[in-house]
N, C-alpha and C positions, 0 to 999 in steps of 0.2 A: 510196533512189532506185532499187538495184535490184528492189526487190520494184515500186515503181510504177511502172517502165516493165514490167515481167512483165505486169503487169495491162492492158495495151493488146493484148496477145495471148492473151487466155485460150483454152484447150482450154472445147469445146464441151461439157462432161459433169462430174460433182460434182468432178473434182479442178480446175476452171476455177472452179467457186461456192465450194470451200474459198480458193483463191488471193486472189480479190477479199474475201473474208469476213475473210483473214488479215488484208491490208492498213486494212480497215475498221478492226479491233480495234487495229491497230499505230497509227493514227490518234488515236484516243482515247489511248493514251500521250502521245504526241507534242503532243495538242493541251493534257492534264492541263502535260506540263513544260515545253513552251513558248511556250505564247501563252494570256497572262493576261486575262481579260475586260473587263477596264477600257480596254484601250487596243490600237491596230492593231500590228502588228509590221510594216507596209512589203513583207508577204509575198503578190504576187499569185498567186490562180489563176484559170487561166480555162478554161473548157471551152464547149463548143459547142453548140445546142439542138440534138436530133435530131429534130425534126420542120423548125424553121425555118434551121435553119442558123448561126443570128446568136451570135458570141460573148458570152458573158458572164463577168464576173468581179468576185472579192470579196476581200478583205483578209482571211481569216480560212478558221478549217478548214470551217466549215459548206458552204460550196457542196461540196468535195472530199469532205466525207464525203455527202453528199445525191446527189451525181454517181457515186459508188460503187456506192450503195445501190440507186441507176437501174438500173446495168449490171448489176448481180445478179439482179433483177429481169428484166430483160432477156436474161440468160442464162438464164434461167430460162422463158421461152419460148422460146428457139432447142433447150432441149433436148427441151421438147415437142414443136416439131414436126420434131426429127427423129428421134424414136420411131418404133416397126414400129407401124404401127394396123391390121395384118393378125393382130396376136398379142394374145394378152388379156393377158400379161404388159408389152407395148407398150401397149396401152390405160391399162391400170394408172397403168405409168410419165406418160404423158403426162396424165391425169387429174390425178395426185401434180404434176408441173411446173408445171401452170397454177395450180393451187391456190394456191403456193407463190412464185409470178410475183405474183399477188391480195396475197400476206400480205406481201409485201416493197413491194410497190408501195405497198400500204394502210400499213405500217408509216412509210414515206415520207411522203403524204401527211399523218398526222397528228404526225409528229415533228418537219418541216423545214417549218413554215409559211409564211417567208419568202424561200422559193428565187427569186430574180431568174430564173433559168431558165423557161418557159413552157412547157416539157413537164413541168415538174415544179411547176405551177400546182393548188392544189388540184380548181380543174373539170375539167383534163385530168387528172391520176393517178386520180379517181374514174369518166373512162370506160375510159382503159386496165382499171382493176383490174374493172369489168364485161367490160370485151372478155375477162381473162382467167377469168372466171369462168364465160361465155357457153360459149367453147373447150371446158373441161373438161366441161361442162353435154353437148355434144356428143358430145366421147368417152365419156361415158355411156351415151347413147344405143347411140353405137358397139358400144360394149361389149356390151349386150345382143341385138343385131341379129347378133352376131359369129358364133354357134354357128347363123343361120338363124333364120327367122319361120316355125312352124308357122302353118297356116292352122286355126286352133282359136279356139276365142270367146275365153274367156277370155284368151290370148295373145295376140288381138287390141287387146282391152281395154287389157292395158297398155300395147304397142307405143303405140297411141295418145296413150294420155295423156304417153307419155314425150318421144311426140313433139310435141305439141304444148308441152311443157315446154319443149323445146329452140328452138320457133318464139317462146315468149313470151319469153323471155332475149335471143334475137337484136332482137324488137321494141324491145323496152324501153333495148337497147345502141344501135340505130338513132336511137330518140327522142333519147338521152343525144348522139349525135353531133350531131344537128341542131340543139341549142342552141346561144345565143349565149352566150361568145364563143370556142367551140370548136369551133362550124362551120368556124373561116375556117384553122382549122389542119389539120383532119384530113383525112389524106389523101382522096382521093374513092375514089378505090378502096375505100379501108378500109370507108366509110359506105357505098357499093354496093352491096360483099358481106353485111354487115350486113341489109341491105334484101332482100337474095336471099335470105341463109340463114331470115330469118322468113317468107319467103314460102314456100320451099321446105319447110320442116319442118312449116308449117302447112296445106299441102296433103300432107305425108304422113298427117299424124293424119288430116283426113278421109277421105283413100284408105283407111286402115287398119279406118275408122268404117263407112267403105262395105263394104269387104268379109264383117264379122262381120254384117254387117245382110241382106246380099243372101244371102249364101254359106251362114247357119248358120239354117237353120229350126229352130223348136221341137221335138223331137221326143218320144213317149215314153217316158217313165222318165229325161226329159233331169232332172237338178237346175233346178228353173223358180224356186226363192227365191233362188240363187245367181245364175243370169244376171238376174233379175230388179233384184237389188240392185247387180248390177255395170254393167245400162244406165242407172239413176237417178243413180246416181255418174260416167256418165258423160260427164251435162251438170248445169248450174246449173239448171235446170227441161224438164221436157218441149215440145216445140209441141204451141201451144194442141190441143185435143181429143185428143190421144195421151195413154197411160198406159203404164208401161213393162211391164207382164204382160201386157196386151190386145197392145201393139204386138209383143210377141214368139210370142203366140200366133197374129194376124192377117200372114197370108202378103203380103198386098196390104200393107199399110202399113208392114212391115218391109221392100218391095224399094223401095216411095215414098221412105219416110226414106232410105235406103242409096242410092237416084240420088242425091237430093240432097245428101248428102253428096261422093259421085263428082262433080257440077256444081261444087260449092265447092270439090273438091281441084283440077281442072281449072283453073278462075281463076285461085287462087293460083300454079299452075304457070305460067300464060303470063305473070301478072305477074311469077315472078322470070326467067324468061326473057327480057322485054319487058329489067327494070331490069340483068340481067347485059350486054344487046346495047348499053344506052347507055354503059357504059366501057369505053374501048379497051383499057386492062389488064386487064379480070375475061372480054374477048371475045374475047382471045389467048390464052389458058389453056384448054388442048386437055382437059384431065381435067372442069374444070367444067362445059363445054360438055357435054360427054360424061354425067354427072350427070343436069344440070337436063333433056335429052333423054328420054333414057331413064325415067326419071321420069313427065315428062307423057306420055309413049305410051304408059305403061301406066296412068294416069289415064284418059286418054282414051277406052281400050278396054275399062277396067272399064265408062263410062259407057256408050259406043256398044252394049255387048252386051243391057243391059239398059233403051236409050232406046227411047219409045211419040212419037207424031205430039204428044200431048197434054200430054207435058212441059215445055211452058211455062207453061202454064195450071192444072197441077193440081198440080206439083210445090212444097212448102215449100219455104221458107227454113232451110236447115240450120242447127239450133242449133251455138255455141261449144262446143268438146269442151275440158272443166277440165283443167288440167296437172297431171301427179303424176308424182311419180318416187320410183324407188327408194333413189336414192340424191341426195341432196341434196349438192351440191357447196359450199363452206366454204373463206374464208380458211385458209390453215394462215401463223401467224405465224413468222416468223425466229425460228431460234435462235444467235444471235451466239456464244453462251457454249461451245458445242459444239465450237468452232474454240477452240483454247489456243494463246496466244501468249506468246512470252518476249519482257518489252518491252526494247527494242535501245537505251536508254539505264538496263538495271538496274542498273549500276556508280555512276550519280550516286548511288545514295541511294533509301531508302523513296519513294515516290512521297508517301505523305502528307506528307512534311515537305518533300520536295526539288522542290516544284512550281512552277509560274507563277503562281499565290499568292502565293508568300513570292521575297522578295529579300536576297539574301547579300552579304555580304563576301567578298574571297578569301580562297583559307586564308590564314592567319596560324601562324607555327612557333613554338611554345613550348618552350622546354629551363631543366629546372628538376629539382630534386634533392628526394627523399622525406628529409624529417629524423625519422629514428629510424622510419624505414615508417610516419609520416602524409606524407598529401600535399596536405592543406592545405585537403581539399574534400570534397563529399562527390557521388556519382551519381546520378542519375532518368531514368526512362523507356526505353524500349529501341528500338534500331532507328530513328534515332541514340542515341547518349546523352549528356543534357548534364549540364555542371557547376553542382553546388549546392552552397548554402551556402560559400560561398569565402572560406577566410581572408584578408582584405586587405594581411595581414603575409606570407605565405606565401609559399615560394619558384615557386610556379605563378603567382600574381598580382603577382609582383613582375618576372614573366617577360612580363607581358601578358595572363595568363587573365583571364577577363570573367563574373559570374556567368550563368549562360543560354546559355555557347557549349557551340556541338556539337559530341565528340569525329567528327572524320573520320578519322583517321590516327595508330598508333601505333607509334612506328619504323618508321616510312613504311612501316607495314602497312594495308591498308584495313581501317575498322572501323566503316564505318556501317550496316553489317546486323547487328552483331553486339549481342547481350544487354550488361544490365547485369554480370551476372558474369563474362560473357569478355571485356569490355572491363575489369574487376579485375583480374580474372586476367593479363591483359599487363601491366596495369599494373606489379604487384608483382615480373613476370619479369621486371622491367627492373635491379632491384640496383642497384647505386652507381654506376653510371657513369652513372646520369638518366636522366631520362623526355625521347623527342625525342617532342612529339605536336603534331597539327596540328589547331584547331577554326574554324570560321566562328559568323558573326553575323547574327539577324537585322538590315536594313536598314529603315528606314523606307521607308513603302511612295511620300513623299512625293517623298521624294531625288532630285536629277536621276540620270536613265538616260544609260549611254553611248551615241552616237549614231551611234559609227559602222559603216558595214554595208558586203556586199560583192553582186557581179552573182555570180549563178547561173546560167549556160548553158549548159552543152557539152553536146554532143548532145539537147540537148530539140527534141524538135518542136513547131514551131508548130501543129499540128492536133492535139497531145494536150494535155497543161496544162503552161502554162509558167509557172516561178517568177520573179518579179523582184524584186533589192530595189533600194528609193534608197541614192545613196552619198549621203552627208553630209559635210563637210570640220571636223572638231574645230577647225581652226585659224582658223577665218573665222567673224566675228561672227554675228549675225543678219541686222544690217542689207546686209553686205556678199553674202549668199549668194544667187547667182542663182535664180531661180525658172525653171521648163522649165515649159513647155505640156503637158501630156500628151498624144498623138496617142488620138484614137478607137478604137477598138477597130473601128469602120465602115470607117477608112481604110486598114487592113492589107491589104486586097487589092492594092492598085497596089507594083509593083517599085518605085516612088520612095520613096513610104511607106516601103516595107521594107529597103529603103537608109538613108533617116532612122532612124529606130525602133533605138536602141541594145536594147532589147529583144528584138528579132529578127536580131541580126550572126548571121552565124557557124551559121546552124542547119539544118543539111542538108535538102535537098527532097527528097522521093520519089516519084519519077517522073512523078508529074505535078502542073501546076500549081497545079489546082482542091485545095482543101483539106479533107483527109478528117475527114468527121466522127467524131468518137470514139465518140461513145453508139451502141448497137446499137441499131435501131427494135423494138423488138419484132414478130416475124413477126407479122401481123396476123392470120390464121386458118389453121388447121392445114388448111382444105381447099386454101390455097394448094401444100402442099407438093404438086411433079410423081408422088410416092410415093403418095400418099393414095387414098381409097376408102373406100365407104359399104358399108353391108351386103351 
């Protein structure tokens, strides 16, 4: 319990992603020893959607460990965007976290199929894990923008393509928002910026197309098969009647293609402009503004320096400039196993034997005397070790041993980690004063279960996950035992409710009424951060 209320406040940075990772792995213990798959243990969790708000909960570990996995995930983009993205070792970094946001989120979706939660629906964790892959896609870009954009062809070339790389990821994140039934969740903001960021990076490529095309005439002794093969690569076909050597040799049709390009970069600016001015959140954000500004006036003035009267009439339609990047951004999957954990019930027993699988007897005390140093039986297996071969005349089975019980205790020493030979080896140290040793039994698995359980509450919050069990009365038949309604999980808002709801006595408020969500949203784009800045 204390490591999982730690995890409600994790630090912002890998010793925050170790903490939750810990808890994950302590989980899988706990879920191996106890809560068997055949049947509910009475144990609720519940946790909160972070997009809609609405509680959910389930009888079992799967939501808590799927809800975990979120938040890691989740932390995992808070630590990107609070990265220096003025540093390439910041860029780096925040590159590395979204990546790693994608691998944990995409880990999610295809392991927790069934999550009741709806931020954790497999059509929303497949646009999160594009939103975080879009992000890094960005600080790529970043990245190389970082040291300055010579104005040189070739470095034009790439600029471009990288940038349109980054407009087509935002595109495609946009489309993935506007489907059903993940339109009606996602924030608008989120799907806004989205709409802005492929408008905006797609009028950089062009600006960038435009300027290699106006800016850099062919000259002599230039490399002409090298640029020649870097402007064919740098659309899927030329416009009709252009070839890419004549267009680089011809002065006229190299500044024609290059306005047009500047016309195309131009639109695209005023439409992410236009789409940033319809949400009130992305038009209160002084830095963006600032951006998408600055941006289009230098679009503009590319175009205006080199517009004729006849540019409406004579000027192409700028081809698509193809995306390429240097670096190709990539899932990086969890690594769970990196994080070592000691499981906090190692003392029951081996996990393979001592699980929610098998069902035991309690111990049972055996005291019985070696005649002439046999002891009436013989040992197998290790880690526990059971009794075989058992003399039915013998002074250990005449004491109660059973063939197939497990030694746990030998002069009430603990001995279930211990080998076949050092569990002899006490044996024999025992001399004549007898063997005191303590074994259990497997249980049919059919057996009735005992039934009774206890409330779990002090200090949980209601807005983090709260555990509850049913109590059950062993003394009262079937017929006689009252049945409770269960209250909604809907109705918890109202102070009546939560005066009714034994569930909820006793559980401290903080500060205010409204109920905090637990899940972190994932910061939606790292251009939100007030820190932020483009090349």
């Amino acid at each position: 319990m204390d490591l999982r209320q730690a995890c409600r406040t994790p630090s912002r940075d890998e010793a925050g992603v170790e903490l939750l990772t810990t808890y994950f792995n302590q989980l899988g213990f706990v879920e191996s020893r106890f809560f068997p798959p055949t049947r509910q243990m009475g144990i609720l969790f519940t946790w909160y959607d972070s997009l809609t708000g609405v509680p959910v909960s389930q009888q079992n570990l799967l939501l808590e460990k799927a809800s975990i996995l979120f938040n890691i995930g989740a932390l995992y983009t808070q630590i990107g965007t609070r990265c220096n993205r003025r540093t390439q070792a910041g860029l780096e970094g925040a590159v590395d976290a979204f990546q790693r946001a994608a691998g944990v989120l995409n880990h999610l979706k295809e392991t927790f199929t069934h999550t009741p939660s709806y931020d954790m629906s497999p059509a929303m964790l497949s646009v999160l894990v594009k939103m975080m892959l879009a992000q890094a896609q960005e600080n790529v870009f970043e990245k190389i923008c970082l040291p300055g954009i010579q104005n040189e062809f070739f470095t034009l070339v790439k600029v471009a393509q990288e940038a349109a790389k980054v407009g087509e990821v935002y595109r495609q994140l946009h489309t993935a928002m506007s489907q059903a039934p993940v339109k009606e969740n996602i924030p608008y903001s989120w799907a806004s910026l989205a709409c802005v960021k492929a408008h905006h990076y797609g009028a950089l490529a062009h600006y960038f197309a435009a300027t290699l095309l106006i800016d850099h005439q062919l000259k002599p002794g230039a490399d002409e098969d090298h640029q020649e093969k870097c402007l064919s690569q740098l659309y899927d076909h030329m416009p009709e009647g252009l070839t890419p050597l004549a267009t680089l040799k011809n002065g006229h049709q190299r500044r024609q293609l290059g306005k047009s390009h500047a016309r195309r970069a131009v639109a695209h600016h005023e439409e992410s402009v236009r789409e940033a001015s319809l949400c009130n959140k992305l038009r209160n954000i002084e830095v963006l503004r600032e951006v998408l500004s600055v941006a289009h006036q230098r679009s503009r003035l590319k175009y205006a320096q080199h517009q004729e009267d006849d540019d409406l009439l004579t000027l192409i339609e700028a081809p698509d400039i193809i995306s390429k990047t240097e670096q190709e951004v990539e899932i990086i999957l969890p690594q769970f196993s990196k994080v070592t954990v000691t499981d906090f019930f190692q003392k029951l027993g081996p996990l393979s034997v001592f699980s929610a699988n098998k069902r035991w007897t309690p111990p049972r005390s055996i005291h019985f005397t070696a005649e002439e140093g046999d002891l009436g039986f013989t040992l197998r297996g290790n880690s526990p070790v059971q009794v075989h071969f058992l003399d039915p005349h013998c002074s250990a089975a005449l004491a109660g041993a059973k063939e197939g019980d497990y030694i746990v205790s030998i002069q009430d020493a603990d001995c279930k980690w211990l080998t076949v030979s050092e569990v002899m080896r006490r044996l024999k140290a025992c001399g004549r004063d007898g063997v005191e040793m303590k074994v259990v039994s497997l249980l049919d698995f059919t057996s009735s279960m005992h039934n009774k359980c206890a409330t779990y509450s002090v200090g949980m919050q209601k807005t983090y996950s709260m555990i509850c069990l049913a109590i059950d009365d062993d003394d009262k038949t079937d017929k006689t035992k009252k049945i409770s309604k269960k209250l909604s999980f809907l109705s918890w808002g109202t102070n009546k409710n939560r005066q009714k709801s034994a569930s909820t006595l006793c559980l401290p408020s903080v500060g205010v009424a409204r109920p905090q969500v637990k899940k972190k949203l994932p910061s939606p784009f790292s251009l939100l951060n007030s820190d932020s800045s483009l090349y």
